[in-house]
N, CA and C of each residue as an Amber inpcrd file, in Angstrom:
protein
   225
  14.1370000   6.9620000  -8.2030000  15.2720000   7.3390000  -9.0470000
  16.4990000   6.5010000  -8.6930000  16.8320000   6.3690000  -7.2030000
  17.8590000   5.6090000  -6.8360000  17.7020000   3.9630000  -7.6450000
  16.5600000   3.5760000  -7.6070000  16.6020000   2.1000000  -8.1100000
  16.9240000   2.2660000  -9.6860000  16.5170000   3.0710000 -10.4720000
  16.7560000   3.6700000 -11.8610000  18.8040000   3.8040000 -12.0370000
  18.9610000   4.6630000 -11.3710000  20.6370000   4.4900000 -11.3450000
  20.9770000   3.3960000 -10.8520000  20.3730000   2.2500000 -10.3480000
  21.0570000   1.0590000  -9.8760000  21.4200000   0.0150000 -11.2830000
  20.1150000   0.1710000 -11.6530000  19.6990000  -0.5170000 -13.1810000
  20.7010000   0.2020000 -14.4530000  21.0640000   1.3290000 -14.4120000
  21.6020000   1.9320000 -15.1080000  23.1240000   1.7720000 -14.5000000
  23.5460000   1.7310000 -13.7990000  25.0370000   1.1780000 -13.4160000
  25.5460000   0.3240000 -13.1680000  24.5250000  -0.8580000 -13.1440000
  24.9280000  -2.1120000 -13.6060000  25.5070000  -2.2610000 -14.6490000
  24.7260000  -1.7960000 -16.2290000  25.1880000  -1.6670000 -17.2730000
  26.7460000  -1.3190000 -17.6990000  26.5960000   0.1300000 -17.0230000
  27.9920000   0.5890000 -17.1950000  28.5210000   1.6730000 -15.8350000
  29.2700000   0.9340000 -15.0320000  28.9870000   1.4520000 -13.7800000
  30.8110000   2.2570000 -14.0180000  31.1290000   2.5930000 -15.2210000
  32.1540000   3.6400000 -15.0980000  31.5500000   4.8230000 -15.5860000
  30.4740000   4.8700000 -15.5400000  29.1250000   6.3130000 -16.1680000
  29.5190000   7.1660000 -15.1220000  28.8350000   8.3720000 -15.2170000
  28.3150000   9.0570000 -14.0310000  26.9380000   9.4210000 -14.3310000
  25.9070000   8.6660000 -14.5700000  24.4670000   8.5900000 -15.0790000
  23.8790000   9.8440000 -14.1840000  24.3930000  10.3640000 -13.1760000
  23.6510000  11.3700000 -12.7900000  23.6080000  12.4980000 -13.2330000
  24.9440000  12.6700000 -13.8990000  25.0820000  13.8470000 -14.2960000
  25.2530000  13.9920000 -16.2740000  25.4360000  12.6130000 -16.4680000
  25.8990000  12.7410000 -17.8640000  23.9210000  12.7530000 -18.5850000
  24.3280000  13.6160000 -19.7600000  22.8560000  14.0270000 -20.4810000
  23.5690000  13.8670000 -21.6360000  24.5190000  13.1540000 -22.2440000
  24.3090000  12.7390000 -23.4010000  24.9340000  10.9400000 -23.4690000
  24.0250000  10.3590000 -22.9070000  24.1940000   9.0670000 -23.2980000
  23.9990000   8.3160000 -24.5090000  22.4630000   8.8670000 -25.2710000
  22.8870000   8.0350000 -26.6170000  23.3240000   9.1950000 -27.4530000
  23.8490000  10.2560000 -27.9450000  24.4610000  11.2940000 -28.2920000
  25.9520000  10.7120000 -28.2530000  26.4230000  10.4550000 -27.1330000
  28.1120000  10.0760000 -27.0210000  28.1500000   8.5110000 -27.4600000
  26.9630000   7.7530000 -27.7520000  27.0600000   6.4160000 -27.6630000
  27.5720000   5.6210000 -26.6150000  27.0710000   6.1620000 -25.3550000
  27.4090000   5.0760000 -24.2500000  26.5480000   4.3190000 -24.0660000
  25.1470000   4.2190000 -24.7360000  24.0790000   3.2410000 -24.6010000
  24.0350000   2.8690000 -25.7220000  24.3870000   1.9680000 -26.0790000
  23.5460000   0.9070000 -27.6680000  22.6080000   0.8350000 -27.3190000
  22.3430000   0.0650000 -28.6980000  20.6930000  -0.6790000 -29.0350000
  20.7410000  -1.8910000 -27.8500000  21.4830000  -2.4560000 -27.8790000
  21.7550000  -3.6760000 -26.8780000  21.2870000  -3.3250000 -25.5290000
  22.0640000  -1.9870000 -24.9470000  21.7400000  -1.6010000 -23.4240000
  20.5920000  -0.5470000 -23.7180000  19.6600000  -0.2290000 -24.7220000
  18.1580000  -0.0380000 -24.9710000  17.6310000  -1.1670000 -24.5240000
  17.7040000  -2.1520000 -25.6220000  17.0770000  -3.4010000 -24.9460000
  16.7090000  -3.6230000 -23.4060000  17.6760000  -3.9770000 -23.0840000
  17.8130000  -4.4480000 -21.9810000  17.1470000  -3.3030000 -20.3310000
  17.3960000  -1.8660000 -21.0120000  16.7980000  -0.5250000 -20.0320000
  15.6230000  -1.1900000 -20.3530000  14.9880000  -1.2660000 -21.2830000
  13.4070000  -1.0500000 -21.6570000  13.1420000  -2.3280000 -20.5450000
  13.3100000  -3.7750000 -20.9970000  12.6840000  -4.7560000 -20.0860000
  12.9990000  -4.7260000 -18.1830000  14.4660000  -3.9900000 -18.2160000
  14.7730000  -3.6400000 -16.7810000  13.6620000  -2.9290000 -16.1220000
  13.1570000  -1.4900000 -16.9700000  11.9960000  -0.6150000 -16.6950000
  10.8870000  -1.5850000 -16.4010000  10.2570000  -1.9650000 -17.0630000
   9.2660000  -2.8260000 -17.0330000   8.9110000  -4.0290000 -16.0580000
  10.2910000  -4.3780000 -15.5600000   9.8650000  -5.4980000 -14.4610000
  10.5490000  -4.6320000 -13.0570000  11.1430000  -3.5800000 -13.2190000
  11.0110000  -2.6450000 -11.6800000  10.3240000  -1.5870000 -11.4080000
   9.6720000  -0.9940000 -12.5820000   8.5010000  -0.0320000 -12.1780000
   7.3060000  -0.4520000 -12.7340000   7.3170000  -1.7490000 -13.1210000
   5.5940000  -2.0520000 -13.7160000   5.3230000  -1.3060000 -14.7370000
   5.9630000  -0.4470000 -15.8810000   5.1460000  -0.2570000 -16.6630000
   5.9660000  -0.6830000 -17.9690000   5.0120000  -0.3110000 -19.0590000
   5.2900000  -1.3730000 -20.3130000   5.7890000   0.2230000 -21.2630000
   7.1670000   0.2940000 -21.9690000   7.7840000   1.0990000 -22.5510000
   7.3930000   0.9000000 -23.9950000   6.0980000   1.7540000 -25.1210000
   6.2800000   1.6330000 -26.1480000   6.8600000   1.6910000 -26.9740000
   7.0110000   1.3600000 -28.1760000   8.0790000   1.9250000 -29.3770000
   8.2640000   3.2800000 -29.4530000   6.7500000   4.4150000 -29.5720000
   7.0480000   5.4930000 -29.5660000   8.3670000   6.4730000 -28.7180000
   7.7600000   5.8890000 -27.4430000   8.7420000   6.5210000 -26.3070000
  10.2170000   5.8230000 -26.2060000  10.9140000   5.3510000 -27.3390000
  12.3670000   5.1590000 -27.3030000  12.9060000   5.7870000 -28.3530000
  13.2990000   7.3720000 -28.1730000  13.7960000   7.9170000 -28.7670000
  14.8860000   8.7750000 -28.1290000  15.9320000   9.1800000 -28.9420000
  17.0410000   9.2410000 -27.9350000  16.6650000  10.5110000 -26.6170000
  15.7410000  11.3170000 -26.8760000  15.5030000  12.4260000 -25.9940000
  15.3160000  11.9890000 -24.0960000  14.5340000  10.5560000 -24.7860000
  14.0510000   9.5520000 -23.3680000  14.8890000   8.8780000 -23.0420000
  16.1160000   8.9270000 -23.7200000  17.6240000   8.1830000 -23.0370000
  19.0780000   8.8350000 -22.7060000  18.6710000  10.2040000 -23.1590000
  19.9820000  10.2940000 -22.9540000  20.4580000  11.0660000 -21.6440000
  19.4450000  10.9430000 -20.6660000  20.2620000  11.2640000 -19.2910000
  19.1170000  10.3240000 -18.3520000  19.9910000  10.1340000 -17.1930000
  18.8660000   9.3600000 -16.3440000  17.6660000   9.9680000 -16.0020000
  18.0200000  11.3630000 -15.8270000  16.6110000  12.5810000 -15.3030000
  15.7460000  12.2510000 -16.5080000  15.8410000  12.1680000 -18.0100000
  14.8500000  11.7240000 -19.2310000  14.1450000  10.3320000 -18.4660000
  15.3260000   9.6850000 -18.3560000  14.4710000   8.3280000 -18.4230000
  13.1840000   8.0030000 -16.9350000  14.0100000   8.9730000 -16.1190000
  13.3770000   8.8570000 -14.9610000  11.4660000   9.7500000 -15.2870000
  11.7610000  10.7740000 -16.2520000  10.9550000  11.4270000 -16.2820000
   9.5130000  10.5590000 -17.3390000   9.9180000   9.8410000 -18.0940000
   9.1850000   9.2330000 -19.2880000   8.7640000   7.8500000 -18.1700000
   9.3740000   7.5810000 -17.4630000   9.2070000   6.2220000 -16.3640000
   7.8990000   7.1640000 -15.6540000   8.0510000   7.9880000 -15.3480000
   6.7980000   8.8960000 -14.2990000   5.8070000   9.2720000 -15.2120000
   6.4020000   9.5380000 -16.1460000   4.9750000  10.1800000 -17.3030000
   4.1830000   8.6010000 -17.9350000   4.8520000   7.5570000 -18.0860000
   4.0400000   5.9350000 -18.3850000   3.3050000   5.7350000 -16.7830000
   4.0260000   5.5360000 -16.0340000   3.3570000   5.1240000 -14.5080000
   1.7830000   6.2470000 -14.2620000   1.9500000   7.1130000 -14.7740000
   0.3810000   7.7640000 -14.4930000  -0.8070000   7.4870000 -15.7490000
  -0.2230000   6.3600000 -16.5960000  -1.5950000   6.3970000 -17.5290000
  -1.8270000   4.9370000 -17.2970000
């Protein structure tokens, strides 16, 4: 999770990604910083993020994203 908030506060490190649960809801994540989560995911936890699973439910707090990152890593 810690490496997940690292990746995620790079982006926008005036967040408080730990606690905030409406990131794409408030629009603090574009399509742009989608982009860029999805390929971040992918080359620090090894797994490959489909189309299905980018919907705002899987972005809008780090605990989502952390959780959809654990639910891809077991298949």
């Amino acid at each position: 999770m810690e490496e997940l908030l690292d990746i995620l506060k790079e982006l926008h490190p005036d967040v408080d990604f730990e606690h905030c649960t409406t990131l794409i809801d408030d629009k603090i994540l574009d399509s742009i910083d989608i982009v860029s989560l999805v390929a971040e995911i992918n080359d620090a936890f090894d797994v490959a993020v489909p189309a299905e699973e980018i919907v705002p439910e899987n972005f809008n707090s780090a605990q989502a994203l952390w959780e959809m990152i654990q639910r891809l890593d077991e298949v």
